[in-house]
C-alpha positions in Angstrom: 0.0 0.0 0.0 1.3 3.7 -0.6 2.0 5.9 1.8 -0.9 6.9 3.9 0.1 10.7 5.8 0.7 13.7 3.4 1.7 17.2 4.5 -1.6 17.4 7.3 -3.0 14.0 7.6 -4.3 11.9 5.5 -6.2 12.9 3.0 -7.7 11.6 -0.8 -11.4 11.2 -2.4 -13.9 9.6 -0.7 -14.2 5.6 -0.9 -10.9 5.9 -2.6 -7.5 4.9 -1.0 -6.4 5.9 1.3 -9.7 7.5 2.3 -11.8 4.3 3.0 -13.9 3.3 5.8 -11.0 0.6 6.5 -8.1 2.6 6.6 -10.6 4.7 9.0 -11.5 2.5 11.0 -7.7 1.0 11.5 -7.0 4.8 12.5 -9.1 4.5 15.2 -7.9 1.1 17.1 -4.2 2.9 15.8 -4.8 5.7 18.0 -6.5 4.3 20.7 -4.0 1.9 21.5 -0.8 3.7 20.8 -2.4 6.9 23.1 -3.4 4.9 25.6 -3.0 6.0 29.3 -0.8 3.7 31.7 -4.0 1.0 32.3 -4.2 0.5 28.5 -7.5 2.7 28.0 -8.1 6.0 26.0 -10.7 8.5 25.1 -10.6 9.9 22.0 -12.5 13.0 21.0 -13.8 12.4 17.3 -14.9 16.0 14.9 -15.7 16.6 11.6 -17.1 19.6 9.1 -20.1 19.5 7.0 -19.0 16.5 4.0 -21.4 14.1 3.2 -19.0 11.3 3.8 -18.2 12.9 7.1 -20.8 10.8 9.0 -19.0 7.2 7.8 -15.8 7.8 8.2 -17.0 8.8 12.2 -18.5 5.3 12.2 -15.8 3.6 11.1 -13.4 5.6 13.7 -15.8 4.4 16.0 -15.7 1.1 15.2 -11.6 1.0 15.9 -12.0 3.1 18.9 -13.9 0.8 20.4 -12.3 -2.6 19.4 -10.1 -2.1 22.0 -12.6 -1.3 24.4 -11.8 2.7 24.3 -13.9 5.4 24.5 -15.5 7.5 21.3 -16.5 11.0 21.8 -18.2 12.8 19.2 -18.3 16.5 18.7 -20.5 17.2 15.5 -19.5 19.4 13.5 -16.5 21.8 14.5 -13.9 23.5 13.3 -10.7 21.6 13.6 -8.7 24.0 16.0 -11.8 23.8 18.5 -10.6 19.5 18.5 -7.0 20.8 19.7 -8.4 23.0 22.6 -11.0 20.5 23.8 -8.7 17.6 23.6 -6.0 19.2 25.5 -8.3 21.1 28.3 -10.9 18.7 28.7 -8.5 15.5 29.5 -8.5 13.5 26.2 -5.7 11.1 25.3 -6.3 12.0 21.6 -8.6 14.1 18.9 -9.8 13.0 15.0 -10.8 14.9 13.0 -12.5 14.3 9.7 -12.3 17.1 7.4 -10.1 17.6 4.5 -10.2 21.0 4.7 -9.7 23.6 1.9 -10.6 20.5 -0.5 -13.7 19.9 -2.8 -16.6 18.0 -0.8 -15.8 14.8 -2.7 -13.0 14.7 -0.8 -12.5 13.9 2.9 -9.3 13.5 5.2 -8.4 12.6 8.8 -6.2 14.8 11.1 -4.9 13.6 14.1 -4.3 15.7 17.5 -1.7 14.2 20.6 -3.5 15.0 24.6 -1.5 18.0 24.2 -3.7 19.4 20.9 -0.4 19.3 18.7 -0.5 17.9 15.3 1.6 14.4 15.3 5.5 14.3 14.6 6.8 12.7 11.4 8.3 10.3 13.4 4.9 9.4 15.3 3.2 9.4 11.8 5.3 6.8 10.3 4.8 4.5 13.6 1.3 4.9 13.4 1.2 4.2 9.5 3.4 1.0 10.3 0.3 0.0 12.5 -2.1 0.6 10.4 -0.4 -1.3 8.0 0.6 -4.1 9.4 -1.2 -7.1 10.6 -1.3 -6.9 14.4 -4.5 -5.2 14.2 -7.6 -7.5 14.2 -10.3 -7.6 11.8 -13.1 -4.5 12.0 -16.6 -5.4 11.0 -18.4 -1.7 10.2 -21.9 -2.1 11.5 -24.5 0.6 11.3 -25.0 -0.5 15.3 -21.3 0.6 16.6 -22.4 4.1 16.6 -24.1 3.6 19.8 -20.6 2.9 21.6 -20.1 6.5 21.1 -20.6 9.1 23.7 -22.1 12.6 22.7 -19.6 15.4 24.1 -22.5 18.3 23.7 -20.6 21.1 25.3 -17.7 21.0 22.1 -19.3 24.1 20.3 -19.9 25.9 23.8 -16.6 25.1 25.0 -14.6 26.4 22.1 -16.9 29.4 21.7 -16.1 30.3 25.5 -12.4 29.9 24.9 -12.5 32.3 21.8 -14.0 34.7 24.0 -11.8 35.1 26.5 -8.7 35.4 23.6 -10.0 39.5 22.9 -8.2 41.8 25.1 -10.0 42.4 28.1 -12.6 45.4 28.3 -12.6 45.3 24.0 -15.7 45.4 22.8 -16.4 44.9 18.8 -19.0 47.3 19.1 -20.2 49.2 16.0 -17.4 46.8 14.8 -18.9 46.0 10.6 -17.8 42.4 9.5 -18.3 40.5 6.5 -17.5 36.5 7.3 -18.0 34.1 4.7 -18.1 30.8 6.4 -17.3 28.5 3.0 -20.5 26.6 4.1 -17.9 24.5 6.4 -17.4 23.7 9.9 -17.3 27.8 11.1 -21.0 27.8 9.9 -21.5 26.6 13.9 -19.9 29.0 15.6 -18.5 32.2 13.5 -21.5 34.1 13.2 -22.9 34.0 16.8 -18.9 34.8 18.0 -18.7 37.5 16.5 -22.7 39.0 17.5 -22.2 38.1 21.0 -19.0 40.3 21.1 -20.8 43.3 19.7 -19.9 43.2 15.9 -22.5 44.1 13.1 -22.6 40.3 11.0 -22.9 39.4 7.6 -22.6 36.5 7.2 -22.3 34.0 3.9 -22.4 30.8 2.9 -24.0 29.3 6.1 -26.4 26.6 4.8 -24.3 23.4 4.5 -26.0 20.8 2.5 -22.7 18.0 2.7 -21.9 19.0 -1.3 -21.0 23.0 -0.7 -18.1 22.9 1.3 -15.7 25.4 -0.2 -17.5 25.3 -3.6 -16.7 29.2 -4.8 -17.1 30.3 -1.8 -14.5 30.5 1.8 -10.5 31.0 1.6 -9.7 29.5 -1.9 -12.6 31.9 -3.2 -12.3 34.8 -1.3 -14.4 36.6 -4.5 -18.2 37.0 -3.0 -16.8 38.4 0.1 -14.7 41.0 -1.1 -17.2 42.4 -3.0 -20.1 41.9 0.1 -17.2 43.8 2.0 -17.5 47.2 -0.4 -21.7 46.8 -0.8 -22.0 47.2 3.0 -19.1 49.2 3.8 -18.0 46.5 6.2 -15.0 47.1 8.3 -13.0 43.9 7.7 -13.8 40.8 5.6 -13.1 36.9 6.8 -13.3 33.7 4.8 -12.6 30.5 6.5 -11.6 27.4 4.9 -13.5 24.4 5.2 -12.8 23.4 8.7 -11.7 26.8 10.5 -7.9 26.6 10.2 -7.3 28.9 8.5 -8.9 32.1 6.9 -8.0 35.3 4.4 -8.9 38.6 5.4 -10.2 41.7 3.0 -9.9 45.2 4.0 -12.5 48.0 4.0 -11.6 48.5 0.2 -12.0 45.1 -0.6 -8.3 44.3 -1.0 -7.1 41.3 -0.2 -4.6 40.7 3.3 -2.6 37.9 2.8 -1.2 35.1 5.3 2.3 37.2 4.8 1.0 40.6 5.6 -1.5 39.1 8.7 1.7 37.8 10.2 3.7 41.2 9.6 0.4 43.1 11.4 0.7 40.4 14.0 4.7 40.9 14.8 4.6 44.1 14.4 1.7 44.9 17.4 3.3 42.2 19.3 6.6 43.7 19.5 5.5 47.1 20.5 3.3 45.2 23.6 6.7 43.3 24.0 4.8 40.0 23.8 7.0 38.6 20.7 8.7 36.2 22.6 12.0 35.2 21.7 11.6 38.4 19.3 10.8 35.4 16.1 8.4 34.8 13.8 8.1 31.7 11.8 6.9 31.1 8.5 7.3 28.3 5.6 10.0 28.4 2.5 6.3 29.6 0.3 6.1 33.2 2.4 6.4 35.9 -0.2 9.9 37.8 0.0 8.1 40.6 1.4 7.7 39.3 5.1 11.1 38.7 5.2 11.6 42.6 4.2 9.2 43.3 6.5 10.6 41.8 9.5 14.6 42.3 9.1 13.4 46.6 9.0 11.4 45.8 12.5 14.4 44.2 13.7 12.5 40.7 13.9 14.7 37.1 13.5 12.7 35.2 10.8 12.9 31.5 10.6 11.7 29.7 7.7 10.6 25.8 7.6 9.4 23.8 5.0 5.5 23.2 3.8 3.0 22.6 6.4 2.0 24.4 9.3 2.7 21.4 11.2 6.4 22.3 11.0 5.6 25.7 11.5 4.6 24.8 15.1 7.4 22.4 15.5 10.1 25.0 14.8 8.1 27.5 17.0 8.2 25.0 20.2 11.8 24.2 19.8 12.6 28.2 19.2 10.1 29.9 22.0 8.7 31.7 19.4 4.8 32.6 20.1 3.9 33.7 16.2 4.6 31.3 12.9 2.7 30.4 10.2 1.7 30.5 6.3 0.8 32.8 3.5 -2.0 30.2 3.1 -3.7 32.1 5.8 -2.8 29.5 8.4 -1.4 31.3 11.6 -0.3 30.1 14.9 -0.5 32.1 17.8 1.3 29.8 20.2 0.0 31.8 23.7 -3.6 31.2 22.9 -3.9 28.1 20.4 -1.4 24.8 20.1 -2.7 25.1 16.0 -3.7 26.8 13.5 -6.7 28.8 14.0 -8.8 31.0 12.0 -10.9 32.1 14.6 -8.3 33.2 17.3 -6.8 34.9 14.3 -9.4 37.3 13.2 -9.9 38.5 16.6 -6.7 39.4 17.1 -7.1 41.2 13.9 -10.0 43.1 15.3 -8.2 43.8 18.3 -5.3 44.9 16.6 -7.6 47.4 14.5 -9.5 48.9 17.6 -6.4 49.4 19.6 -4.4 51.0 16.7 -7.0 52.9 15.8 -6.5 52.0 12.2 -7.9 50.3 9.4 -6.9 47.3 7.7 -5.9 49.3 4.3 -3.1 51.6 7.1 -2.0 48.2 8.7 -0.8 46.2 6.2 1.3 49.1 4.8 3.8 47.3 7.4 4.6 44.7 4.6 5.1 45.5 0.7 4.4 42.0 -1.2 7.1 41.4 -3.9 5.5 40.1 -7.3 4.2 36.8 -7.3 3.1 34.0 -9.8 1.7 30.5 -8.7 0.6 27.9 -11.1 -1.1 24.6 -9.9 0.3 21.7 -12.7 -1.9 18.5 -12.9 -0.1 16.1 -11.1 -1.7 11.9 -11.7 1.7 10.6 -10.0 4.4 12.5 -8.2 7.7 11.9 -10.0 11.1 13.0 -8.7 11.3 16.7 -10.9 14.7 15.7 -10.7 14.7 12.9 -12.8 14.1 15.4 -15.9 17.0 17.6 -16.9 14.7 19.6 -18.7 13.2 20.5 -15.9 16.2 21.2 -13.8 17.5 22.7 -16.8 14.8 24.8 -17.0 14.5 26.4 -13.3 18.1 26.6 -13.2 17.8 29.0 -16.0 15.2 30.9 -15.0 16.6 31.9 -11.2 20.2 32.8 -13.1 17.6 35.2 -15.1 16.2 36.4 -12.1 19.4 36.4 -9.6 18.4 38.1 -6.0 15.2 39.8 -7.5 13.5 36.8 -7.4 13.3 33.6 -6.4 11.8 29.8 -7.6 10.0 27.2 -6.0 8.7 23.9 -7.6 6.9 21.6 -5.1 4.1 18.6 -5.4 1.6 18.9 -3.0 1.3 17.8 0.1 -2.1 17.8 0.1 -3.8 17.4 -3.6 -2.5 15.9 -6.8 -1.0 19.0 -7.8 2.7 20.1 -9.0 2.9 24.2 -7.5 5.5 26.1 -9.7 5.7 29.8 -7.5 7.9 32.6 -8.6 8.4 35.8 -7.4 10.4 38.2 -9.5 11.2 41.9 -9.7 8.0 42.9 -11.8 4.6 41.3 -12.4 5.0 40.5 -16.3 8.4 39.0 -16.0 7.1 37.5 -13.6 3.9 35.6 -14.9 6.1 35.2 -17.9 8.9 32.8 -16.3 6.2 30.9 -14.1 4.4 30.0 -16.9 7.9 29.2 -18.7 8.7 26.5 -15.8 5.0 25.3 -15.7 4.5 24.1 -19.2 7.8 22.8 -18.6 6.9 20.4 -15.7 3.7 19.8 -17.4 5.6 18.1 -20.6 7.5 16.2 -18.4 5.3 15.0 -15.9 2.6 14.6 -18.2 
């Protein structure tokens, strides 16, 4: 069998390897048992967002949950970062959840939370994949009766909701606050828009009426479009789309303008410093953060670390560093004093706090970071080749950063997360630019077919 963990889980189409009610169900005697406490039982907290498949794949969980006589807790629908707080507040040994995120509804994944509300370690990954692999686990029968082994945790959404309270600034109040929040017809759906009422803000709110096919279909973080221009009809404030599951979002400003992941995390630094709250005085970000954050923070007198692809690393190199800020352009960011992951949630309401303490808007605070040109283009990607198996290829980037020298940079990547090859360039104008991206892309695409 190929290998089951990616960049942030598992993750593939529904019914489809590795995303089958086996392998599911495998997960769940997998991390029951090797998350055990010290008399060999657990209690795993089990989540999901608003796909179809979503209410299988918990079955099957269940099912290997409870082989080893463990014991299931279901959530319902929540965003994913809400698991992470429950499961290391409330005195779980593990959290699942079942989301694939910023992926198209046919699509489902499973991400995995330690007690502690940490995303797993490679290492722990590949010991947990040799498990679920191997044949020391017995033989699951998936019956439509093993739900009733679960036990309902009711207070999830409540919980979480009272947790994002308390991370505004004491004695700020949103009030008169105007927000757009597009909630992608995911797992925020449950949560966002009462959040953000209860704390005093004037709600819009979009695409709130799951119907298990929706998720993310031209609508949250990957299509940021609908709210942008929601954000100019009502003269909003601020703008927030979520991904699928929560954890992440992109913000738009009062114009309509786009804030990226880059520029959040600039915002973020900056106000942090001048609190003197940016501990260790580092920020941490991913080798795909536009060369404009890295401007940013070297004139604030910040120490930027970068990682590799996946906010999972992200929050590795910020525990080992001290560091209390990291994240991704993506729009996932990690605010280490209030969340143990990725959260979109704990992210716009810093945001908001940021902006009524300032005294700003968004369009005056992200004038802290000037975003160097950038090209991204997704290439089709049926199998995942080594790129650098063709010369032509190599040949090919290795021309194109000589072009570009220290205006600009390249990055060719697969996926982590989807069949896709990224080619990402970012260059000393727009055109040239474009141009040399789509130079390398066609490229890749001849080779890798």
């Amino acid at each position: 069998m190929e290998k089951l963990f990616g960049t942030d889980g598992i993750r593939g189409r529904a019914d489809e390897y590795p995303m089958t009610q086996e392998i599911a169900s495998r997960v769940g005697y997998a991390i029951a048992s090797m998350f055990s406490d010290v008399k060999g039982n657990s209690k795993i907290l089990i989540g999901k967002d608003t796909r179809a498949s979503g209410a299988k794949f918990e079955k099957a969980i269940i099912t290997g949950v409870c082989k080893l006589n463990s014991k299931a807790y279901l959530s319902g629908i929540i965003p994913t970062p809400g698991i992470s707080y429950i499961v290391s507040s409330k005195g779980f040994d593990a959290g699942i959840v079942i989301s694939a995120s910023h992926n198209p509804y046919y699509d489902n994944g499973l991400k995995i939370f330690d007690r502690n509300g940490r995303k797993l370690s490679e290492k722990k990954e590949a010991e947990i994949e040799k498990l679920i692999l191997s044949n020391n686990i017995p033989e699951i029968q998936i019956s439509e009766g093993n739900i009733s082994y679960a036990n309902e945790y009711n207070n999830a959404v409540d919980d979480y909701s009272d947790f994002l309270k308390q991370c505004l600034a004491q004695g700020i109040s949103l009030k008169a606050q105007k927000m757009v929040i597009d909630c992608a017809n995911g797992s925020t759906c449950m949560i966002a828009p009462k959040l953000f009422s209860d704390l005093g803000a004037e709600v819009e709110a979009m695409y709130i009426t799951p119907d298990g096919k929706n998720i993310n279909n031209h609508c949250g973080s990957e299509h940021p479009g609908s709210m942008r221009t929601k954000v100019k009809e009502k003269e909003a404030d601020i703008g927030i789309a979520f991904d699928g599951d929560g954890d992440r979002l992109i913000v738009a400003d009062e114009t309509g303008d786009i804030i990226t992941g880059d520029q959040i995390l600039a915002i973020l630094a900056s106000f942090l410093k001048k609190q003197g709250k940016l501990n260790k005085n580092t920020v941490v970000s991913t080798i795909m953060s536009n060369m404009g954050l890295g401007a940013a923070l070297r004139k604030m007198n910040i120490e930027h670390i970068t990682t590799k692809v996946g906010d999972r690393y992200v929050a590795e190199k910020m525990l080992e560093t001290g560091s209390i800020l990291g994240g991704e352009d993506s729009g996932h960011i990690i605010l280490m004093n209030k969340q143990k992951t990725g959260d979109g949630l704990v992210t716009a309401l810093k945001l908001l706090e940021i902006m009524k303490l300032e005294e700003k808007p968004l369009s005056e605070l992200k004038k802290i970071m000037t975003i160097y040109p950038q090209a991204l283009i997704n290439v089709e990607a049926k199998s995942k080749p080594d790129l650098n198996d063709f010369s032509e290829v190599i040949d090919t980037i290795n021309t194109v950063e000589k072009k570009l020298g220290k205006e600009g940079r390249v990055l060719v990547r697969y996926s982590g997360t989807q069949p896709i090859c990224r080619v990402m360039i970012e260059g000393p104008n727009s055109e040239e630019t474009v141009k040399q991206c789509q130079k390398i892309a066609d490229i890749v695409k001849k080779n890798i077919g």
